[in-house]
C-alpha positions as CSV (number, residue, x, y, z in Angstrom):
1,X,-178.6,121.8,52.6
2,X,-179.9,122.5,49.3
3,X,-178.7,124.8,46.3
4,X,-179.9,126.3,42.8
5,X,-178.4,128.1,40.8
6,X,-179.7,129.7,37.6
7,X,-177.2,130.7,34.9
8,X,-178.8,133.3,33.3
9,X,-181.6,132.9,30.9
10,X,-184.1,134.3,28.1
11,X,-185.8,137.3,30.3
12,X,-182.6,138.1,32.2
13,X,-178.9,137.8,31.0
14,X,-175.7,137.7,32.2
15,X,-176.3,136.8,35.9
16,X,-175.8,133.7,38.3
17,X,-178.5,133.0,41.1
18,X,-179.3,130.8,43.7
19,X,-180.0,129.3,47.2
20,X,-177.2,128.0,48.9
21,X,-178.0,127.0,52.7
22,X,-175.0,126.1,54.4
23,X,-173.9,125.2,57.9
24,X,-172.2,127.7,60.5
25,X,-168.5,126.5,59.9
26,X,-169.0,128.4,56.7
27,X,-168.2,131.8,55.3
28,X,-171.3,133.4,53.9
29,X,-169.7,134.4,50.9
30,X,-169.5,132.4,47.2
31,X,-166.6,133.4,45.0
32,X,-166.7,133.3,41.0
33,X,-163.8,132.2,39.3
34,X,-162.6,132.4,35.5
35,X,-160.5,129.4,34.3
36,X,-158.9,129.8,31.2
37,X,-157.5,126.5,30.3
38,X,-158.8,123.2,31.6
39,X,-154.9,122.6,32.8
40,X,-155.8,125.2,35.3
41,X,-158.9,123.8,36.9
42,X,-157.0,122.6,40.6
43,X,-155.4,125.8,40.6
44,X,-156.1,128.8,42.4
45,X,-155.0,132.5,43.1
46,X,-156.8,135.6,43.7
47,X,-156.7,136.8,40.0
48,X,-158.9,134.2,39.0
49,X,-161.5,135.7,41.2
50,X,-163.6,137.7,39.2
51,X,-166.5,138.3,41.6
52,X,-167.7,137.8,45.0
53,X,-171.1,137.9,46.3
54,X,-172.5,137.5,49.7
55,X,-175.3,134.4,51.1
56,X,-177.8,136.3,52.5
57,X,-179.9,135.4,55.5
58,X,-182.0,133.1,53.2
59,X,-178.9,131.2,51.5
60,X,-179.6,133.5,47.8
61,X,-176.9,134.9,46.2
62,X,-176.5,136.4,42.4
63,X,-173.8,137.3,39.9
64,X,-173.5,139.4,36.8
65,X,-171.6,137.9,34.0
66,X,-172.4,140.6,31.4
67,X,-168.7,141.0,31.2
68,X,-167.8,137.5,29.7
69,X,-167.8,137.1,26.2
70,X,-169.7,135.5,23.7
71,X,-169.8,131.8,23.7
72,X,-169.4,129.3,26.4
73,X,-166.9,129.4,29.2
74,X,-165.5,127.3,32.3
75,X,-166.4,128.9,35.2
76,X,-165.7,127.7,39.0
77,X,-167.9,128.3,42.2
78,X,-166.4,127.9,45.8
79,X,-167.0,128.8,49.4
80,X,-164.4,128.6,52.0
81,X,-164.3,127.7,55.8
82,X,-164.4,130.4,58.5
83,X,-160.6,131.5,59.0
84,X,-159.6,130.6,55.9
85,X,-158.1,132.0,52.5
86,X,-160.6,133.3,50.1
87,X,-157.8,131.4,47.7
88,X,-158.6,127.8,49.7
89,X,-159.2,125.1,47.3
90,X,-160.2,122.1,48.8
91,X,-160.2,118.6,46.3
92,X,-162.0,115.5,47.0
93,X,-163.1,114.7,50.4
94,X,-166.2,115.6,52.6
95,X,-165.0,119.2,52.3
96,X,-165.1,119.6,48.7
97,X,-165.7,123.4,48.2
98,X,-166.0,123.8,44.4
99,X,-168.2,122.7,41.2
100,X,-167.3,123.7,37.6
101,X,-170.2,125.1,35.6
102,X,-170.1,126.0,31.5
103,X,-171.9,129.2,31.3
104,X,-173.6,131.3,28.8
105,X,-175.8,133.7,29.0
106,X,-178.6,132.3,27.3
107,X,-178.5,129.1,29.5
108,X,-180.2,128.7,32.5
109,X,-178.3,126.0,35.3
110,X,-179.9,124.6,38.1
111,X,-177.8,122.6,40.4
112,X,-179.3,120.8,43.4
113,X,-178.4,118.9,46.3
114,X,-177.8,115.4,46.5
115,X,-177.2,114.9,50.2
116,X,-173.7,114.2,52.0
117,X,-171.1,116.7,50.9
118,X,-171.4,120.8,51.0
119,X,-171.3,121.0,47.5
120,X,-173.5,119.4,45.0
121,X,-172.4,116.4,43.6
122,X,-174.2,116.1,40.8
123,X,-175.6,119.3,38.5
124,X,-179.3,119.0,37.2
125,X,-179.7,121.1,33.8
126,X,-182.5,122.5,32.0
127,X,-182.0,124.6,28.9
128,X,-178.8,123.7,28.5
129,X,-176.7,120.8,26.9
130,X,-173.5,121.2,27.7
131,X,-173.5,120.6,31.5
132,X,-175.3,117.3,30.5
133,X,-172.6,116.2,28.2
134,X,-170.0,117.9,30.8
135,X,-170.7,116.1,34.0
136,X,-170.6,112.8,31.5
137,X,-167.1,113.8,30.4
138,X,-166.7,114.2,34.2
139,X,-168.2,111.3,35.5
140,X,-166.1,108.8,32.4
141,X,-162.8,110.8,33.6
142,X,-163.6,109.6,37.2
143,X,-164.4,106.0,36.8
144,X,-161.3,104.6,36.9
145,X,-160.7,105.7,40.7
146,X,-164.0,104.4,41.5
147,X,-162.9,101.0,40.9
148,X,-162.1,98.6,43.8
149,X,-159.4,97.2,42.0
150,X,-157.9,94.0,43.1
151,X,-156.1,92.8,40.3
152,X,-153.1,93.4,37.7
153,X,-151.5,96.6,36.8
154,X,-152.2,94.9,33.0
155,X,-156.0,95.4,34.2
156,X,-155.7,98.7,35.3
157,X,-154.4,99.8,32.3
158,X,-156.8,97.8,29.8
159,X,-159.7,100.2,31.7
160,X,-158.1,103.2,32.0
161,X,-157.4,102.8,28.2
162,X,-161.1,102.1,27.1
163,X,-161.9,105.2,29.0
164,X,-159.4,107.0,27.3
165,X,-161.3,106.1,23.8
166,X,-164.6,106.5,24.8
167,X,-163.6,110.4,25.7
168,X,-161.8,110.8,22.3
169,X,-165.2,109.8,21.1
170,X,-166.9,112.4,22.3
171,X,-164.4,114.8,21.3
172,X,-164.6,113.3,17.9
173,X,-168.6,114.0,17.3
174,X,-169.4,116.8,19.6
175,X,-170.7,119.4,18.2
176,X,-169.8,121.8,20.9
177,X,-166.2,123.2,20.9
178,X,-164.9,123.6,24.3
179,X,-166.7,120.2,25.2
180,X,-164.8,118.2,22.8
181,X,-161.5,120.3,24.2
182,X,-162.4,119.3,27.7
183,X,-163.2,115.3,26.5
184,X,-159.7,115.9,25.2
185,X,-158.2,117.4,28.4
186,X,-159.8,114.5,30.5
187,X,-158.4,111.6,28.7
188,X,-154.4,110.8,28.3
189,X,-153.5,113.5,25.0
190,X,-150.4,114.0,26.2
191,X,-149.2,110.1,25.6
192,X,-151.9,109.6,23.2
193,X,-150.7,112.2,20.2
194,X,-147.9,109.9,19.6
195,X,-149.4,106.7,19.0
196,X,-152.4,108.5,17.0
197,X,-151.2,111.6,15.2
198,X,-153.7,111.8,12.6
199,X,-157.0,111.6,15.6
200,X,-154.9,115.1,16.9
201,X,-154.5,116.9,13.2
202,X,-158.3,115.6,12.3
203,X,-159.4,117.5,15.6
204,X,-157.4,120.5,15.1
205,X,-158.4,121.2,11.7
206,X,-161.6,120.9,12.7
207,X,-161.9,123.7,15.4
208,X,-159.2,125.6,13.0
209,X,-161.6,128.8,13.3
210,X,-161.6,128.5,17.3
211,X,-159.1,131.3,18.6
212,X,-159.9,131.4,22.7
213,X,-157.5,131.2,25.2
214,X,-158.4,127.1,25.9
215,X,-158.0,126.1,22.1
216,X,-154.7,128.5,22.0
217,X,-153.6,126.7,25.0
218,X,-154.3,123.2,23.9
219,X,-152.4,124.1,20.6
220,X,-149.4,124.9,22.3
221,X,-149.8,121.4,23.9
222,X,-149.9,119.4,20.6
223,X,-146.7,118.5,18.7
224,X,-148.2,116.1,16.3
225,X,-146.4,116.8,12.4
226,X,-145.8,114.3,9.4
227,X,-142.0,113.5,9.7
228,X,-140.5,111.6,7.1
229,X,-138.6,108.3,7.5
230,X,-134.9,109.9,7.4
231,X,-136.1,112.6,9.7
232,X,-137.0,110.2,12.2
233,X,-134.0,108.8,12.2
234,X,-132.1,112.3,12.3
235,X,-134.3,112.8,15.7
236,X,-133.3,109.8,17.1
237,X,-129.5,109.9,16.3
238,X,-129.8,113.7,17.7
239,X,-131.8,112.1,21.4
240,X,-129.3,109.9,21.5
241,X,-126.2,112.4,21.4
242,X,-128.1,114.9,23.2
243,X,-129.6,112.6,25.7
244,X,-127.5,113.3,29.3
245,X,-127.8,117.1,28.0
246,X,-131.9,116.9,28.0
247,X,-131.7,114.8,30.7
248,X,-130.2,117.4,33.1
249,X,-132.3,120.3,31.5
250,X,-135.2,118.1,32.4
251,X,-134.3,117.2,35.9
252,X,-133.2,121.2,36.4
253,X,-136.3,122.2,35.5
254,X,-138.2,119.6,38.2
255,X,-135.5,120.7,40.7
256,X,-136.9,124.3,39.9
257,X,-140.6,123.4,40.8
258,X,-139.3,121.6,44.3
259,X,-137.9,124.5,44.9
260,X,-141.4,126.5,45.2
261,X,-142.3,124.0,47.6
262,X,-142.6,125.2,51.1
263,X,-140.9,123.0,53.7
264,X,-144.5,121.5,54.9
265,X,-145.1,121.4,51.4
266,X,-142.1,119.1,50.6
267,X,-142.6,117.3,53.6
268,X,-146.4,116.4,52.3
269,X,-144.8,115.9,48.8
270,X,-142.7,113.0,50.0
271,X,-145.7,111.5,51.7
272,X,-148.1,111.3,48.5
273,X,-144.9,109.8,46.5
274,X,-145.1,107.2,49.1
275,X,-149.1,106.7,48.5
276,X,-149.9,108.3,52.1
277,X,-153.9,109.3,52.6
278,X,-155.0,112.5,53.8
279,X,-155.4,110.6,57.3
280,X,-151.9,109.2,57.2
281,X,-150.8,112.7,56.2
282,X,-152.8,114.6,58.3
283,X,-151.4,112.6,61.5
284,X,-147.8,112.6,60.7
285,X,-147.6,116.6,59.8
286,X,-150.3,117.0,62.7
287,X,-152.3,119.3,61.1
288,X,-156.3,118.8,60.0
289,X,-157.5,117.4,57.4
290,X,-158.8,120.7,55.2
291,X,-155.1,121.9,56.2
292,X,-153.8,118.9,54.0
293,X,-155.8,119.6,51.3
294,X,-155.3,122.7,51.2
295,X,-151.1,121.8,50.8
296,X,-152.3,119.2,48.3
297,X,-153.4,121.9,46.3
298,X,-150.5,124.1,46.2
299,X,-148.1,121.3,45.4
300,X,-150.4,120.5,42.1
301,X,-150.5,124.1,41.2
302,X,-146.4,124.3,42.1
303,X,-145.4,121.2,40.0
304,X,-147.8,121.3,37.4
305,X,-149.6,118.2,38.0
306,X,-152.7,117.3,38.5
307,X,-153.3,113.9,40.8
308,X,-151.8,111.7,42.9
309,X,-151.1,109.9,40.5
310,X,-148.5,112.2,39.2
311,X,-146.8,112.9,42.3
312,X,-146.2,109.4,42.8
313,X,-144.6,109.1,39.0
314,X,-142.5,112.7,39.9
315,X,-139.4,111.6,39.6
């Protein structure tokens, strides 16, 4: 199979083309989706859909994107099995059905095939810098799971936090604004604001003029503020009094999210706390393998969490 895709460019704006060629368990179809906030980018529903085009006989296909606005924007590409949901979001495995692109409509993207999976692994650009920088934010974010590890949790840790500062890095001196965002998004923030307030205000202050929907977003996420010594201490006299209270609000609001889940949803859920593979999964729910995904899916987008990882640390 081999794809390229064309993202717009000098003569023609504000369209997507290419040449997909896939094989007959396929839907000839290739959806478009917006995502508006990085947090969203295993998530799927049909309102994200903005467009749908079909693969003709010769694998091309083409989009207009005259409606986004100015600037650049994550966009997501996917094609579904036959039988299934247009919404079907399949992550990591053979059956990966999805690549991210930034698009504008100057740029012109060309993605081709590297042999193996249905989707293109790796995205080839020309006349355009940010999926360069993007698949390296990608590819950094990745590397720790690439890792055969056998040794200490100590280990683990040392390389998942030198890949941590290598992305804040590259949100520190990149010039482009929802690349640094998405360095940013890929490392550890959430932990990370804490123990480096000042990196967090530097960066906002920075993109101050920046009002889309992922900076908005990413504000809302950061809590960062110069608290003086008695007021830390007032916050941690008023955690300790209010500690059961937040506690339960806290647990409430997880008990909330389980609720969402389906019963072969929960069932799965219990599985990947245990560290259970797809396989493992797949043969205790009997159900395939794309089926399990698929579940894996909704349980991130249910319980607001992004990896494995994090269901195994749901508590």
């Amino acid at each position: 199979m081999c794809c390229s895709i064309y993202a717009g460019n000098i003569d023609a704006t504000g369209t997507i083309t290419g040449d997909l060629q896939l094989g007959d368990e396929w839907e000839p179809t290739i959806f478009l989706s917006y995502i508006d906030g990085f947090d969203a980018m295993n998530s799927m529903s049909a309102e994200m859909i903005v467009s749908r085009e079909p693969i003709d006989l010769n694998g091309h296909f083409q989009f207009n994107i005259e409606f986004l606005p100015p600037g650049d924007h994550l966009l997501r590409l996917h094609i579904v099995k036959k039988g299934d949901s247009p919404t079907t979001l399949i992550i990591g495995g053979k059956d990966e059905n999805h690549w991210f692109l930034i698009a504008r409509k100057s740029a012109q993207i060309t993605i081709s095939y590297d042999g193996g999976l249905p989707i293109p692994e790796y995205i080839q650009v020309s006349n355009s810098s940010q999926m360069k920088v993007f698949n390296q934010i990608s590819t950094l974010h990745a590397f720790p799971n690439t890792i055969n590890y056998e040794s200490t949790v100590l280990q683990k840790e040392f390389v998942q936090d030198a890949v941590n500062e290598n992305l804040k890095k590259i949100a520190d001196t990149c010039t482009n604004p929802l690349l640094a965002l998405y360095a940013l998004y890929s490392s550890d923030y959430k932990k990370d604001q804490d123990s480096d307030p000042e990196f967090y205000k530097a960066f906002l202050r920075r993109w101050d003029t920046i009002k889309t929907p992922y900076f908005q977003h990413f504000r809302s996420q950061i809590h960062v503020s110069k608290k003086s010594p008695w007021r830390i201490t007032l916050y941690a006299l008023l955690i300790l009094l209010l500690g059961i209270g937040l506690g339960k609000v806290l647990i409430d609001t997880k008990k909330l999210r389980i609720k969402k889940l389906t019963v072969q949803e929960r069932k799965i859920f219990e599985l990947l706390k245990k560290g259970a593979s797809n396989q493992e999964i797949s043969e205790e729910c009997h159900i395939e393998i794309s089926t399990v995904k698929s579940h894996i899916s909704s349980i991130f987008y249910k319980l607001k969490i992004g990896s494995r990882k994090d269901a195994m640390n749901f508590k």
